[in-house]
DOMINU-124835 format. One record per residue (C-alpha): residue in three letters; z negated, x, y negated. Coordinates in steps of 0.05 Angstrom, whole numbers, plus 32768, in hexadecimal, padded with zeros to 4 digits. Last residue first. Layout:
DOMINU-124835
ALAZXY;...
***
This chain:
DOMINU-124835
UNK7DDA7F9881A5;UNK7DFC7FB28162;UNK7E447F8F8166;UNK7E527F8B811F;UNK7E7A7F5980F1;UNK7E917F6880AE;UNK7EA67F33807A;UNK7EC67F398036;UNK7EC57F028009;UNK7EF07EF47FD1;UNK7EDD7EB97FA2;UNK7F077E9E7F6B;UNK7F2D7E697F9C;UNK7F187E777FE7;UNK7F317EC57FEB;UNK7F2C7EDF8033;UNK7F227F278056;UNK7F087F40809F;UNK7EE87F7E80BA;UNK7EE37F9180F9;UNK7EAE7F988137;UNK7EA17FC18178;UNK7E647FE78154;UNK7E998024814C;UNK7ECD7FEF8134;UNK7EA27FE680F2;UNK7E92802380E2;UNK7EDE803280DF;UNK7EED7FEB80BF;UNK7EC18008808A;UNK7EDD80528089;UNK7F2B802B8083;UNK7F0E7FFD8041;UNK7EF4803E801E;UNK7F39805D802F;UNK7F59802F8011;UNK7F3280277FCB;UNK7F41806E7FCC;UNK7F8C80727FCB;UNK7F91809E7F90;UNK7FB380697F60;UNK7F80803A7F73;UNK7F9C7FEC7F83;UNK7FA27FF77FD0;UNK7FB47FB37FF3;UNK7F807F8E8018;UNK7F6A7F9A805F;UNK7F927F7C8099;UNK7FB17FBA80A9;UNK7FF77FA180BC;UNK7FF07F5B808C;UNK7FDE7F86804C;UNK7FAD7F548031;UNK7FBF7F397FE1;UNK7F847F1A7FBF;UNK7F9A7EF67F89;UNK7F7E7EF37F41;UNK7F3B7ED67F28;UNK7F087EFC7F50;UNK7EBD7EE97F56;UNK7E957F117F91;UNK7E867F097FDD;UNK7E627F3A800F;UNK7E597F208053;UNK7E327F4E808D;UNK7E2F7F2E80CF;UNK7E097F508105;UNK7E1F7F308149;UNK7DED7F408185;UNK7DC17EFF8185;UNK7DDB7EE6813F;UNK7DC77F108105;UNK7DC77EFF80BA;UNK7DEA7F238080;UNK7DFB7F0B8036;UNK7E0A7F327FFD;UNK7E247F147FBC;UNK7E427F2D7F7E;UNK7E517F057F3C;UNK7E7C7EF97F01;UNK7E767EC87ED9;UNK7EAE7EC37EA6;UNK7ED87EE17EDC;UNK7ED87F227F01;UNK7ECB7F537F3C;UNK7EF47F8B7F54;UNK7EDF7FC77F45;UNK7E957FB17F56;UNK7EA57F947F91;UNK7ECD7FC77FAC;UNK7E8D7FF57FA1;UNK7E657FB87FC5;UNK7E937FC38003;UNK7E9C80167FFF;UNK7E52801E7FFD;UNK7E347FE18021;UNK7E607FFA8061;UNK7E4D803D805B;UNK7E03802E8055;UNK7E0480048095;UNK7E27804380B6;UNK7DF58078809F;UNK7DBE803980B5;UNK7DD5804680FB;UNK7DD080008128;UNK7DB88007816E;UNK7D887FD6815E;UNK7D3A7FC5815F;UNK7D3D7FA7811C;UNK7D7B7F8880EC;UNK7D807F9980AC;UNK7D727F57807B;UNK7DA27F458043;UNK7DA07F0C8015;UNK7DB17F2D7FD4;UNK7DCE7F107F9E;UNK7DE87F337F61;UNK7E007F1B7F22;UNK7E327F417EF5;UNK7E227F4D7EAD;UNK7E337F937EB8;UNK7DF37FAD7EAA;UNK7DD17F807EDF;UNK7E0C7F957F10;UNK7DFA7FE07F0F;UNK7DB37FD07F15;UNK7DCA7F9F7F5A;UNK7DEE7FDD7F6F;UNK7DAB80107F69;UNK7D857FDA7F8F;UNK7DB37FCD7FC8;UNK7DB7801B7FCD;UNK7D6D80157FD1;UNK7D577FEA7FFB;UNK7D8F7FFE8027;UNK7D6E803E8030;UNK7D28801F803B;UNK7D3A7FF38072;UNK7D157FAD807D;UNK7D427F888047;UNK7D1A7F8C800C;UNK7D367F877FC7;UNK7D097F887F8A;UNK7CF07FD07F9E;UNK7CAD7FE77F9B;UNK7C8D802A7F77;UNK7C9F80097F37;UNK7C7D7FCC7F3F;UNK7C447FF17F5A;UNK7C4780177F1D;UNK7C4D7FDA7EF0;UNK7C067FB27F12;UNK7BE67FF77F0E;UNK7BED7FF67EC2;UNK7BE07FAC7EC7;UNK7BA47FB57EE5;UNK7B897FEF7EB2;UNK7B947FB47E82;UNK7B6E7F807EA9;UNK7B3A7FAF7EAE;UNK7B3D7FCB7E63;UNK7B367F837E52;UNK7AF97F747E86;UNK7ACF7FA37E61;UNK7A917F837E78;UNK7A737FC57E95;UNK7A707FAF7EDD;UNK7ABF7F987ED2;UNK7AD17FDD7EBA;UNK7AA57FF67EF0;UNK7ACA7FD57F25;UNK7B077FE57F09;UNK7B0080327F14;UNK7AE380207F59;UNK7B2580017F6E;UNK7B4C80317F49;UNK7B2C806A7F72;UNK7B3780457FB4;UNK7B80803B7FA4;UNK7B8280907F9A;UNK7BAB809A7FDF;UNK7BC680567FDC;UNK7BE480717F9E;UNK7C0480AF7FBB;UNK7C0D80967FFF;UNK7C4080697FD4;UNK7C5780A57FAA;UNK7C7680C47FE5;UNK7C8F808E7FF6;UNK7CB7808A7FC8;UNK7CCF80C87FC8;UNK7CDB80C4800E;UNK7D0A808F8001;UNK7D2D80AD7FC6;UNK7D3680E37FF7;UNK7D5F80B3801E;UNK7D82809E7FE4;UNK7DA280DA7FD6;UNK7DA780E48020;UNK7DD080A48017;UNK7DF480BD7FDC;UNK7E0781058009;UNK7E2C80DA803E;UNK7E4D80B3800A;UNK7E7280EE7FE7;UNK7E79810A8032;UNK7E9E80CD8045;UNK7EC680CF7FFC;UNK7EDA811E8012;UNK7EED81028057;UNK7F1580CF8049;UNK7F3880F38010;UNK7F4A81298041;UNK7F6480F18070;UNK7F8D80E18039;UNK7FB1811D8026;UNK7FBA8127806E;UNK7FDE80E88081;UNK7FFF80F38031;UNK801E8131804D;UNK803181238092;UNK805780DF8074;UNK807681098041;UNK809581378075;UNK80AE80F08093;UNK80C780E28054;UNK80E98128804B;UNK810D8127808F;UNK811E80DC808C;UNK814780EF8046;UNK816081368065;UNK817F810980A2;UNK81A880E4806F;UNK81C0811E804A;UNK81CB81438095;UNK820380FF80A2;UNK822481088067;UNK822E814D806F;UNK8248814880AC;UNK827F81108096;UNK828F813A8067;UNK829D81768094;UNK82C2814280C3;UNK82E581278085;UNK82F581738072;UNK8312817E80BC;UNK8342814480B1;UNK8350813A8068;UNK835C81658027;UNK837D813F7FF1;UNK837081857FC9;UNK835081587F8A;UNK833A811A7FA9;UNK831481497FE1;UNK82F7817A7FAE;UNK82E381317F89;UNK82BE81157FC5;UNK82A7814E7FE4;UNK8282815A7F9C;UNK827181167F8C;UNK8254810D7FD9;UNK8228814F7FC7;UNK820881337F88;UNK81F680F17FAD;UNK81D181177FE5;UNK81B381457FB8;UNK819981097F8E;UNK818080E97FD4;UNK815C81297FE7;UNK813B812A7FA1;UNK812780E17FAF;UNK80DD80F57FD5;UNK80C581267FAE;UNK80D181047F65;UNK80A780CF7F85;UNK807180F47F95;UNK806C811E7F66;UNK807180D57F38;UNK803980B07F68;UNK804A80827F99;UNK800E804A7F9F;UNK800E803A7FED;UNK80267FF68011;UNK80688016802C;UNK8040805A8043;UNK8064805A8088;UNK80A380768073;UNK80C6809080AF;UNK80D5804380D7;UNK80E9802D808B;UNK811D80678084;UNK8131805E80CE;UNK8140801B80B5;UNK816280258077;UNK8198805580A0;UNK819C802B80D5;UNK81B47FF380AB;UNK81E180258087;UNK81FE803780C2;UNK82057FF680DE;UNK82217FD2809F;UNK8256800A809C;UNK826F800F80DA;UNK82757FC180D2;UNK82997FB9809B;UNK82C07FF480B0;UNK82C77FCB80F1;UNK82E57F8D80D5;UNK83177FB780A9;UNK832B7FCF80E8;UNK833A7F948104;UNK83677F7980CD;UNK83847FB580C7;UNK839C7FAB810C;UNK83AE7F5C8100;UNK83D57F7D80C5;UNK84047FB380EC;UNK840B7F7C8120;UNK842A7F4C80F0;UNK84547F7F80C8;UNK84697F9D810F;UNK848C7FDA80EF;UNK844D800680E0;UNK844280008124;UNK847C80298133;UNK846D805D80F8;UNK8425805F810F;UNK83DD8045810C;UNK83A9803F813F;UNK83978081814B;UNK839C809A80FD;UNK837C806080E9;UNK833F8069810E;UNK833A80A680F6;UNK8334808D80AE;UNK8303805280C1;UNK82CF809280DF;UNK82DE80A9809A;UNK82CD806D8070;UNK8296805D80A5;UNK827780A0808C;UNK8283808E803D;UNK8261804F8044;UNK8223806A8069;UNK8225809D802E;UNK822B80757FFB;UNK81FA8043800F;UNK81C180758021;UNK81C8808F7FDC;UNK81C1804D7FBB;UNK818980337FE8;UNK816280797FDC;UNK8166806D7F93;UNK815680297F94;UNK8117802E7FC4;UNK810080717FA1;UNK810180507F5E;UNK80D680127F82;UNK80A4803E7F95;UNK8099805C7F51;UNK8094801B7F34;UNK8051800A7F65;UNK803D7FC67F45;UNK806F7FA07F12;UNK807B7F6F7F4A;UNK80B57F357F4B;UNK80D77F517F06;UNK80D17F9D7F23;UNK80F37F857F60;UNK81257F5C7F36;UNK81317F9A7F0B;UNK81377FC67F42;UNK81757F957F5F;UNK81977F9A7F20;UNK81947FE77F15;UNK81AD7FEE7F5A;UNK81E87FB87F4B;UNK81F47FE57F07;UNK81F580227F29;UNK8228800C7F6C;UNK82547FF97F2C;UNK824D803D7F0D;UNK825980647F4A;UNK829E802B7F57;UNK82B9803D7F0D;UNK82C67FFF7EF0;UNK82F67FCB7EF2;UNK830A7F9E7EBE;UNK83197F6A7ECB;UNK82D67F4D7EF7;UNK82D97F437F4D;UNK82B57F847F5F;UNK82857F7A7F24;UNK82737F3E7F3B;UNK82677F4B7F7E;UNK82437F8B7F77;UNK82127F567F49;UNK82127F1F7F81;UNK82017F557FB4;UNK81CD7F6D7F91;UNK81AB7F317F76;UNK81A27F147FB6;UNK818A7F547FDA;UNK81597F577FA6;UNK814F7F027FA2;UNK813F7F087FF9;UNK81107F3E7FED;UNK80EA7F1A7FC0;UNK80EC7ED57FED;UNK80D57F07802D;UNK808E7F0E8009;UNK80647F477FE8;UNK809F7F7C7FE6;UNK80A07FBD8004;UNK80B27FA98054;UNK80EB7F7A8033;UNK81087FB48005;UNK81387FD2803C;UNK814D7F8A805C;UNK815B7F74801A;UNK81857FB0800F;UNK81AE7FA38049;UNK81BC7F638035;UNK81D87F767FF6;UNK82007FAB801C;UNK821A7F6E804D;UNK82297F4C800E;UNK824E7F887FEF;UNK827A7F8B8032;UNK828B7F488030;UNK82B27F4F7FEF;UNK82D17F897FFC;UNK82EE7F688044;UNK82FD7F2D8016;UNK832A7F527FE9;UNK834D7F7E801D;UNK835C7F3D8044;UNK837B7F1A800C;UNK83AA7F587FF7;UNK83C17F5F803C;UNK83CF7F14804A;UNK83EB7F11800A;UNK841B7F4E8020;UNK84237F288065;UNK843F7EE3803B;UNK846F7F108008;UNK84617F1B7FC4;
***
């Protein structure tokens, strides 16, 4: 073998070589926005590239789909190895990576194939040296064509999907690759009519067109999927708003209920009054102290164990620290509405809603427990809630708010009405885990 046949040989296999680690870099940069930490993202780009390497580089060689398979396959499996949550997501990820490969790749193959014919010819052909620096060059810019596109590519598809942090269901999922699939489906067939008729020139451009409206059909669909789930959720917003909204009128008549039966007894206090005076007259002083206790127990009843100078929170704090007593979770309350303020009690009873429901989904341990703590400070209102958890809390660094864990996206939207309240009184909310204890903290403007 001569020295500018090596030379050939060599470059071709490094070019190759360089171009899988470019795609496995790529594909870290596509996952990073979807994984919890740049290290996971770093090991699926990793594990790509080293994989395509591998099998590049390994008698005997396979099929290049299948290969491109197998280092897709690989990389899912680390992302599924690093975080089991949200499988469906990660599917789309791979699949949309491997389409958006070919077809970038394919695309800088025929922009590379033009190129040739301008640069190359029968004269140039006959410069050995020259001929080689030249495909030297232009194997430097198919690497490159073919990072960029597919680097644009993942990033217009990150820009479109917005939803990175949300639970992808299987509709979902199956409506979000089909593109991709049609996209692969359709490069097989150009590919093999072209193999087959060694058509070139306007069939590349044709290709080439076709490429490029698979790749616009992906970010056409996602961002169609975008509009949808935006709606999807704000229609969940507003049916778990109304949900709450009718629980505190609920309560509210609860409320006048209760006192209802309050002006009720006070109403007839002066007749137990007299009715015990003549049991005492009369020396039954046992049927006294037992008609006592009877009206001991329905004031009792009549009265709430938790006061905090508002009636409606009286009682939603009361109906969630029942729930807790039969769950074996302990509740403490130290929680006092503040007077003479702007402050709505709807928006109060919002907040204590969706915080002490999260609460209760999400509280554990060998002793698990609830507590609510608020004080005010001149025009601050600060409302902490804080309950066991033995896990990690993982906060969404965009929103600020932790990640979803329901399937339906509810927990989410419970956390968005809250920092909603909480931004109308010129406030936010803010999150921290200190060992086994998450607390949740809400401030208010109310003065």
């Amino acid at each position: 073998m001569s020295p500018i046949e090596l030379c050939w040989n060599i470059t071709s296999y490094i070019s190759i070589i360089v171009q899988l680690i470019a795609a496995g870099v790529c594909f870290g940069v596509f996952v990073l926005p979807y994984m919890q930490g740049r290290d996971k993202a770093v090991k699926t780009g990793s594990v790509y590239g080293v994989v395509m390497t591998v099998l590049y580089i390994m008698p005997p060689q396979i099929d290049n789909i299948l290969a491109y398979f197998i280092g897709t396959v690989a990389a899912f499996a680390v992302m599924y190895v690093e975080d089991r949550q949200n499988i469906n997501q990660k599917i789309f990820l791979s699949v949309t990576f491997f389409t958006l490969r070919w077809l970038s790749s394919s695309m800088a193959g025929i922009i590379d194939f033009f190129l040739d014919i301008v640069l190359f010819n029968s004269a140039i052909a006959a410069m050995s040296w020259l001929h080689y620096g030249l495909y030297v060059m232009t194997r430097i810019m198919d690497i490159l064509f073919c990072s960029l596109l597919l680097l644009l590519s993942i990033q217009t598809v990150n820009r479109a999907y917005e939803y990175k942090n949300r639970y992808m269901g299987k509709k979902e999922l199956l409506m979000l690759i089909v593109p991709s699939l049609l996209g692969m489906v359709g490069y097989m067939i150009f590919h093999f009519y072209q193999v087959k008729s060694e058509m070139t020139g306007f069939y590349d451009v044709l290709c080439f067109l076709y490429y490029l409206m698979s790749i616009i059909a992906i970010l056409v669909i996602i961002v169609f999927f975008q509009n949808w789930k935006s709606l999807q959720e704000e229609q969940l917003g507003q049916e778990l708003l109304e949900s709450q909204i009718n629980n505190i009128k609920m309560h509210i008549k609860e409320v006048e209920k209760l006192y209802g039966d309050l002006r009720a007894m006070r109403h007839d206090m002066g007749n137990h009054i007299q009715m015990i005076e003549r049991l005492m007259g009369a020396d039954n002083s046992s049927e006294a102290f037992a008609y006592l206790g009877r009206l001991k127990s329905e004031w009792q009843e009549l009265t709430p164990e938790i006061r905090t100078g508002n009636p409606v929170t009286d009682m939603i704090l009361l109906e969630k620290s029942n729930e807790a007593q039969m769950r074996g979770i302990r509740f403490e309350c130290d929680f006092r509405y503040p007077e003479n303020t702007k402050l709505d009690v709807f928006d109060v009873c919002i907040i204590l809603y969706n915080a002490l429901n999260n609460c209760m989904e999400s509280v554990n341990g060998e002793k698990p427990y609830i507590k609510v703590h608020a004080f005010r400070k001149n025009s601050i209102f600060m409302l902490i809630i804080s309950n066991s958890f033995k896990g990690r809390l993982r906060i969404d660094p965009a929103e600020g708010i932790p990640y979803t864990a329901k399937k339906n996206g509810e927990h989410g939207i419970g956390l968005k009405n809250m920092r909603r309240v909480a931004k109308k009184y010129m406030g936010d909310l803010s999150f921290e885990q200190n060992g086994d204890e998450v607390t949740v903290g809400i401030m208010l403007q109310i003065v």
